[in-house]
C-alpha positions as CSV (number, residue, x, y, z in Angstrom):
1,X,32.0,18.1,-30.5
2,X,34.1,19.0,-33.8
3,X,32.9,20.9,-36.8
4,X,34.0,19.8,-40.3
5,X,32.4,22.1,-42.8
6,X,32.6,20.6,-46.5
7,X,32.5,23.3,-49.3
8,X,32.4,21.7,-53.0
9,X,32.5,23.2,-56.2
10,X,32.5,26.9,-55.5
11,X,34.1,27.4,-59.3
12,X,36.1,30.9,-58.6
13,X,35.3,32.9,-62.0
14,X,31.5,32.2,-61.6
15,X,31.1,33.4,-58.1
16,X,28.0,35.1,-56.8
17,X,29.2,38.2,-54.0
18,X,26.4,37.6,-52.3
19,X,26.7,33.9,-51.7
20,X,30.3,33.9,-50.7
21,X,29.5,36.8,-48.0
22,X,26.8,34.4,-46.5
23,X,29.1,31.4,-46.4
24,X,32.3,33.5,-44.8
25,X,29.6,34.7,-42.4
26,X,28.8,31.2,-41.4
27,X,31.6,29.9,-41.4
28,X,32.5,32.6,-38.5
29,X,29.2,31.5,-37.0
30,X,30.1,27.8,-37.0
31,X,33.9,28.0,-36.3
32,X,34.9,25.1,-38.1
33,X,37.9,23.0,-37.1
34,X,38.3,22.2,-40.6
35,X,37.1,23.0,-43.7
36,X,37.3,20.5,-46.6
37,X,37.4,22.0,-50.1
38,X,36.5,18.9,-52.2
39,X,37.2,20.1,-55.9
40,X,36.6,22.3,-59.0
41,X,37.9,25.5,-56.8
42,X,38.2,27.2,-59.8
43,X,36.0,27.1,-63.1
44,X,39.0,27.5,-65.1
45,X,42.1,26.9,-63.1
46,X,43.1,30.1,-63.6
47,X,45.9,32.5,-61.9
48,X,43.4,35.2,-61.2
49,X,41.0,32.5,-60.0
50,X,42.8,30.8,-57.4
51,X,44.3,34.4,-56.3
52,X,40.1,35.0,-55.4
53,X,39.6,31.1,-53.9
54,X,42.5,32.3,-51.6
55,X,41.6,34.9,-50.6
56,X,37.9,33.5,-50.1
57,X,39.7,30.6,-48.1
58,X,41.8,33.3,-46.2
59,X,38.4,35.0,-44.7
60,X,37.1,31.7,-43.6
61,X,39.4,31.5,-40.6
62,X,39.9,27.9,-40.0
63,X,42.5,26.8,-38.2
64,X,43.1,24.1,-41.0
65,X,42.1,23.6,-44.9
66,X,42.1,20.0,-46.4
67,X,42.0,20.8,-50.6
68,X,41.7,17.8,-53.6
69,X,41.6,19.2,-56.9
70,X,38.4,19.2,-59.4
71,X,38.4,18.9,-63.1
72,X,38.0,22.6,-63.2
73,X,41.3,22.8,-61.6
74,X,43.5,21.1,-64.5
75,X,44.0,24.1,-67.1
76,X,41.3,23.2,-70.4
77,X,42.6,25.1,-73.0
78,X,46.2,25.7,-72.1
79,X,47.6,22.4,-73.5
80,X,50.9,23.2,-72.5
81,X,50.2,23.5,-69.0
82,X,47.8,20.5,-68.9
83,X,50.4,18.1,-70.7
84,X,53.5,19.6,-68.9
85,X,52.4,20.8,-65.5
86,X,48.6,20.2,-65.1
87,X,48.8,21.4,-61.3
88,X,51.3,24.4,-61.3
89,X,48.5,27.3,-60.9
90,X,47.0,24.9,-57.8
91,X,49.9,24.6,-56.0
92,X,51.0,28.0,-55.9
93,X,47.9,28.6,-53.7
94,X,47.0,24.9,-51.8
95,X,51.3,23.7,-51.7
96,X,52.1,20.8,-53.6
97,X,50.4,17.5,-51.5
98,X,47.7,16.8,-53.9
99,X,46.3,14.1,-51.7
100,X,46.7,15.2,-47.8
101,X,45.8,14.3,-45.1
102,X,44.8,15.8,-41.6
103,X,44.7,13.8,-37.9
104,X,42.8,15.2,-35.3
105,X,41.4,13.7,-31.9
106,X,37.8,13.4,-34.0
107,X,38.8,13.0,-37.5
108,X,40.6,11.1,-40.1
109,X,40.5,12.8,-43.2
110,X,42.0,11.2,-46.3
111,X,42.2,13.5,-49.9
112,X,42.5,11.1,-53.3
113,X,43.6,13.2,-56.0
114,X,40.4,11.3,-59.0
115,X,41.4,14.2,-61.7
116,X,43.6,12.8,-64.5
117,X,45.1,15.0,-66.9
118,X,43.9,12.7,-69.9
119,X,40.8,13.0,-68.9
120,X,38.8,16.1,-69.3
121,X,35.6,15.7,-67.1
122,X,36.2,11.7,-65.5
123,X,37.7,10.6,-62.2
124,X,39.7,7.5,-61.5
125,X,41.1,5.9,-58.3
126,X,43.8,3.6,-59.1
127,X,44.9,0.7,-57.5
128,X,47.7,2.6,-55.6
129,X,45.4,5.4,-54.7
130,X,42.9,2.2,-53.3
131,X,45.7,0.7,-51.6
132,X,47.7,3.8,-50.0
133,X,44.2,5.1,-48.9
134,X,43.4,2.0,-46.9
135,X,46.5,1.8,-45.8
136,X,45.9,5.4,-43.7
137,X,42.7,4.2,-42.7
138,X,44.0,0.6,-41.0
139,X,45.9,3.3,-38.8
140,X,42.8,5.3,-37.1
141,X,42.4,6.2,-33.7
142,X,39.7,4.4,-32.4
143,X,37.8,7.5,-31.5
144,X,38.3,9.5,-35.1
145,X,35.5,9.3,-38.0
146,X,37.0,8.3,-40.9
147,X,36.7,10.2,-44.2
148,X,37.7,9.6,-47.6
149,X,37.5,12.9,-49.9
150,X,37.5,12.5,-53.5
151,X,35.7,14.7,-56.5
152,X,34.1,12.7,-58.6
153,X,31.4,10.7,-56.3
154,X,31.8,6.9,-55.7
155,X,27.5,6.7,-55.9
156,X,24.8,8.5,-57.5
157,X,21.1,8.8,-56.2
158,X,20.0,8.4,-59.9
159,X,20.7,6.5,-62.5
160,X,20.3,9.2,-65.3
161,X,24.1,10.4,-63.0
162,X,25.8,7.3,-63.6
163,X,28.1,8.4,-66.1
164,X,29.6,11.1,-63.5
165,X,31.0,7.9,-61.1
166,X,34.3,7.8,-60.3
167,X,36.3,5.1,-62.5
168,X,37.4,2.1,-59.6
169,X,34.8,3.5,-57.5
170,X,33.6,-0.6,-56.4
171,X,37.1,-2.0,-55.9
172,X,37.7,1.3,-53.7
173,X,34.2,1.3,-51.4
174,X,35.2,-2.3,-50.5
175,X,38.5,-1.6,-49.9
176,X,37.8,1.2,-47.9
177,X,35.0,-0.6,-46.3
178,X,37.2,-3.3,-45.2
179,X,39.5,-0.7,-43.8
180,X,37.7,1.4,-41.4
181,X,35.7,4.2,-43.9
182,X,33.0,6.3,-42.5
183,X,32.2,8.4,-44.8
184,X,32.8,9.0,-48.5
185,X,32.5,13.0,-48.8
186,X,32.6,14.4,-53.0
187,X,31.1,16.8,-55.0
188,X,31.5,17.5,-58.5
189,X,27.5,17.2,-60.0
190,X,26.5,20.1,-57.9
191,X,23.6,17.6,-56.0
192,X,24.0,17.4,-52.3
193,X,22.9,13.5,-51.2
194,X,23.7,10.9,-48.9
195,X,23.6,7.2,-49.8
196,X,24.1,4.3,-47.2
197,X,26.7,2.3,-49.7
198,X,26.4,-0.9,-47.2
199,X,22.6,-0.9,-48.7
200,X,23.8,-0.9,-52.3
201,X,27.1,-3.1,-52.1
202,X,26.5,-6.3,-51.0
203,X,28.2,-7.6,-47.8
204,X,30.0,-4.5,-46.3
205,X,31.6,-5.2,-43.2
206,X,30.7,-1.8,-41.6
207,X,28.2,1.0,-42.6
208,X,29.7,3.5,-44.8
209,X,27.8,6.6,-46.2
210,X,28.7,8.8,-49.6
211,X,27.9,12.2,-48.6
212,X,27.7,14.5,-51.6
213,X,27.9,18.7,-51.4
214,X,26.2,20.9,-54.2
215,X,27.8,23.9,-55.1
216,X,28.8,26.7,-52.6
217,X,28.8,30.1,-53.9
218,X,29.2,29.5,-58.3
219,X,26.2,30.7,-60.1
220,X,26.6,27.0,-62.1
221,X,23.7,26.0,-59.6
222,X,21.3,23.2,-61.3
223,X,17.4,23.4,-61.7
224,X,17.0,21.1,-58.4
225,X,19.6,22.3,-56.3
226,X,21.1,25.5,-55.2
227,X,24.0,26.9,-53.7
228,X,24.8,24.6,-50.2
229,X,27.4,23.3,-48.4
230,X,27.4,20.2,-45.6
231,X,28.4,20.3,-41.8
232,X,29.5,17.5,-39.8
233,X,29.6,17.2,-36.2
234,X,31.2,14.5,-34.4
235,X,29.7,13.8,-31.1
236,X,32.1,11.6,-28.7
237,X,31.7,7.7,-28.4
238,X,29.9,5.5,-25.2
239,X,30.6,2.5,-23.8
240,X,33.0,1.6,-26.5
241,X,31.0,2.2,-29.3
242,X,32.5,4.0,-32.7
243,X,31.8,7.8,-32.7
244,X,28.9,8.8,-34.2
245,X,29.1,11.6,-36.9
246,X,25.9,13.8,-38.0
247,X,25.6,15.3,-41.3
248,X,23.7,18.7,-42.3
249,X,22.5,20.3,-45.0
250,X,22.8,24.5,-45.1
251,X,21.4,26.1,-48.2
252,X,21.6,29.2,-49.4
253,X,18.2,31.4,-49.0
254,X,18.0,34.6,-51.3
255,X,14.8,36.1,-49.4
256,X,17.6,36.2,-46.3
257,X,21.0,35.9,-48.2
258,X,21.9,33.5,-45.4
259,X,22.8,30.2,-45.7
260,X,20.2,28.1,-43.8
261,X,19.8,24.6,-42.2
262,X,17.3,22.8,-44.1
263,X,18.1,18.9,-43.1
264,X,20.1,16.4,-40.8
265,X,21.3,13.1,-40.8
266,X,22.6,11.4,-37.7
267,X,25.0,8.9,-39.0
268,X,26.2,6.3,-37.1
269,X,29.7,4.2,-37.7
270,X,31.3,1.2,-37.1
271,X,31.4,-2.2,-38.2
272,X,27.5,-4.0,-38.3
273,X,29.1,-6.5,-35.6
274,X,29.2,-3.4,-32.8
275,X,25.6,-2.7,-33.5
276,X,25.7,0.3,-36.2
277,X,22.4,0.4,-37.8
278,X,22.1,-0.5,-42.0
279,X,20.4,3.2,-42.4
280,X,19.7,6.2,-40.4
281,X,16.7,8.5,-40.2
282,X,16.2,12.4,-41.4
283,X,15.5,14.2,-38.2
């Protein structure tokens, strides 16, 4: 079994002390063999702010960090900087591959840089993005979950959310779809979710599931979610079957100051033809 441990939105500038000690602490507990940082690392994008995501990223101790950037992560007021050199401040601290990748034995993780420097809060995936993406999927291992990261999601639970879709986000689940995607991890609305997209876009050829984090340690929390942060487990594949993934939701409890398990989804892959189910249930 493999850990991926998903941290979204943790907005460096509006950190809570207490909330980032919990999640280093599990993160030690869980020992992840990745950890996916999935935008907005910073609330302002800057130099002093990504010095502190560092270091918080540092203290985590995985052997391997996969980072996209947010909206929060393209400078706002320094116009210079966001005409000239919109990434500079990032790089310093997560190298210069905005989109990276990372192949493992269990996983295919693919980052799409959705930020746009003419846009202040959007996302958009262009047609190279949906292209190059697919691409790296075609080329799985059999036995890998496949994972698309972006920051702006590609579906919302509610429609009053709409707005905060990624631009191309269709075009891209099909393409993706028809590729080999799993999974569809993002952040960006601080509401943790996961939607079965083959139940809201007609004719997918396999399942594929967005799963959304909330924020992990910013005091930006919303009145209907808290701090959390997802874990995913890969457990091996049978009889030639796809691998199946399971997703979980850890929380952040103040009574304890512990992050906390309060749900799991056990999410199974593959194209509909192998016998992967159109939805899964909460256990």
């Amino acid at each position: 079994m493999s850990v991926l441990l998903q941290v979204s939105d943790p907005h460096f500038g509006t950190e809570q002390r207490a909330v980032v000690e919990a999640l280093v602490e599990l993160a030690r507990e869980l020992a992840p063999d990745i950890v996916v940082l999935s935008g907005d690392i910073t609330q302002r994008a800057r130099a002093e702010q990504f010095a502190r995501a560092a270091a918080f990223v540092s203290r985590l101790g995985a052997p391997r960090v996969l980072a996209i950037p947010g909206n929060h992560d393209v400078p706002l007021f320094d116009l210079a900087t966001r005409i000239l050199d919109p990434y500079r401040r990032y790089r310093r601290v997560f190298g210069d591959e905005l989109e990276p990748c990372h192949r493992s034995p269990d996983w295919l993780v693919v980052g799409v840089k959705t930020t746009r420097r003419y846009r202040h809060v959007d996302g958009e995936i262009s047609e190279p993005q949906r292209m190059r993406v697919a691409a790296e999927l075609r080329r799985a291992a059999p036995g890998q979950v496949r994972i698309v990261v972006t920051h702006q999601p590609v579906a919302v639970p509610r429609a009053s959310e709409a707005h905060n879709v990624v631009h191309g986000s269709a075009e891209a689940v099909r393409a993706w779809a028809e590729a080999g995607a799993d999974i569809i991890l993002a952040g960006h609305i601080h509401l943790p979710f996961v939607l079965p997209l083959h139940e809201s876009f007609e004719r997918l050829p396999r399942a594929l599931w967005a799963v959304n984090a909330g924020t992990a340690v910013s005091s930006r929390t919303r009145h209907d979610a808290g701090n959390s942060v997802n874990v995913l487990r890969t457990a091996p594949s049978t009889n030639g079957l796809p691998p199946a993934c399971r997703v979980e939701h850890w929380g952040f409890e103040k009574t304890t100051a512990a992050f906390v398990r309060s749900g799991e989804l056990a999410l199974m892959t593959g194209p509909f033809s192998q016998g992967a189910p159109s939805n899964a249930r909460v256990k």
